[in-house]
C-alpha positions in Angstrom: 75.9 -18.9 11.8 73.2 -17.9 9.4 71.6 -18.9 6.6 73.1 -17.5 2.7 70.5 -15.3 2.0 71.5 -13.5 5.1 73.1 -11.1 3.1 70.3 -9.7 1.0 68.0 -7.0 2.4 64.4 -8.0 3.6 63.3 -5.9 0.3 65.3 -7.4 -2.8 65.6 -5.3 -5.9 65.3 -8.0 -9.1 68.7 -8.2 -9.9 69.3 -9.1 -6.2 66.0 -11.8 -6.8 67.7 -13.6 -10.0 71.1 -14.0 -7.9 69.2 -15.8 -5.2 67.2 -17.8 -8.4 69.8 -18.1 -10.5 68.2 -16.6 -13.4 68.3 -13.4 -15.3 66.9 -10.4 -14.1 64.4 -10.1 -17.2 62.9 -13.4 -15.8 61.8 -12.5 -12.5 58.7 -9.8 -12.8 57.4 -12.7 -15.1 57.2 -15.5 -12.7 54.2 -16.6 -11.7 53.3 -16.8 -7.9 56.4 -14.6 -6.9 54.5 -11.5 -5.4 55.8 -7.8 -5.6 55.8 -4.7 -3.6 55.6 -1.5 -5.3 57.0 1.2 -3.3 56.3 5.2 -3.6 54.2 6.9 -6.2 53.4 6.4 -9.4 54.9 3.5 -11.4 57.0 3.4 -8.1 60.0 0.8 -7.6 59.5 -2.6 -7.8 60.7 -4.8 -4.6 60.4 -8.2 -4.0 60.3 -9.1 -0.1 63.0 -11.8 1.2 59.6 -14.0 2.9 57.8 -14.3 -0.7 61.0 -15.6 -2.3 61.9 -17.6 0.0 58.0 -18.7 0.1 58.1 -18.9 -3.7 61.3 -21.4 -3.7 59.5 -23.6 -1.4 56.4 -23.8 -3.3 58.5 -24.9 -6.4 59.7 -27.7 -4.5 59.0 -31.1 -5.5 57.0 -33.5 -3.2 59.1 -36.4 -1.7 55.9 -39.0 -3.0 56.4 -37.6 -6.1 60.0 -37.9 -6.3 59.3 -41.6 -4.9 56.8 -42.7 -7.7 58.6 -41.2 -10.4 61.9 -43.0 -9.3 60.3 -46.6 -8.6 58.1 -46.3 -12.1 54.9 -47.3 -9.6 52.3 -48.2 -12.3 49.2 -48.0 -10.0 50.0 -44.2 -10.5 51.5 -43.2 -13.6 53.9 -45.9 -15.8 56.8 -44.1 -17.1 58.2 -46.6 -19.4 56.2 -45.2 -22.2 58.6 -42.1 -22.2 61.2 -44.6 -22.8 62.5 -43.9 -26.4 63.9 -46.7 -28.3 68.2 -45.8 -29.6 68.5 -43.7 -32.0 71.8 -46.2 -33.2 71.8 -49.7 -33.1 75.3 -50.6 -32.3 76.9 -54.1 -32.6 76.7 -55.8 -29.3 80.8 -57.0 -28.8 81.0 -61.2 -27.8 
């Protein structure tokens, strides 16, 4: 059994990119850090290869200590709690 992104080619048109992303096609030559591969002469077609996406989801991906400090609020690092926003409503507290 393989992996879901068996199905695309090794070189992805964008449309084929934004399915894999889940964005719209008009997104992906903008993205920073997702290379291209311009094929033939000229202005050429535009081809994204299967490794950089795949290389560009990963480098999107979130460090776990990251993900840890910003879940425990760890002050030495960075204190949320000022984000906090007070309600916008007051509502009467029921006794």
């Amino acid at each position: 059994m393989g992996s879901w992104l068996d199905k695309y080619p090794d070189l992805m048109t964008k449309e084929e990119v934004a399915e894999v992303l889940r964005c719209a096609p008009s997104m992906v030559p903008r993205l920073k850090g997702l290379k291209k591969t311009r094929v033939g002469n000229g202005r050429g077609k535009i081809l994204y290869r299967k490794q950089d996406v795949i290389d560009y989801i990963n480098s999107k991906v979130e460090g776990e200590e990251a993900m840890r400090v910003a879940r425990c609020g760890d002050s030495e690092v960075f204190n949320f709690d000022i984000f906090r926003s007070p309600p916008l409503i007051n509502l009467p507290t029921v006794e």
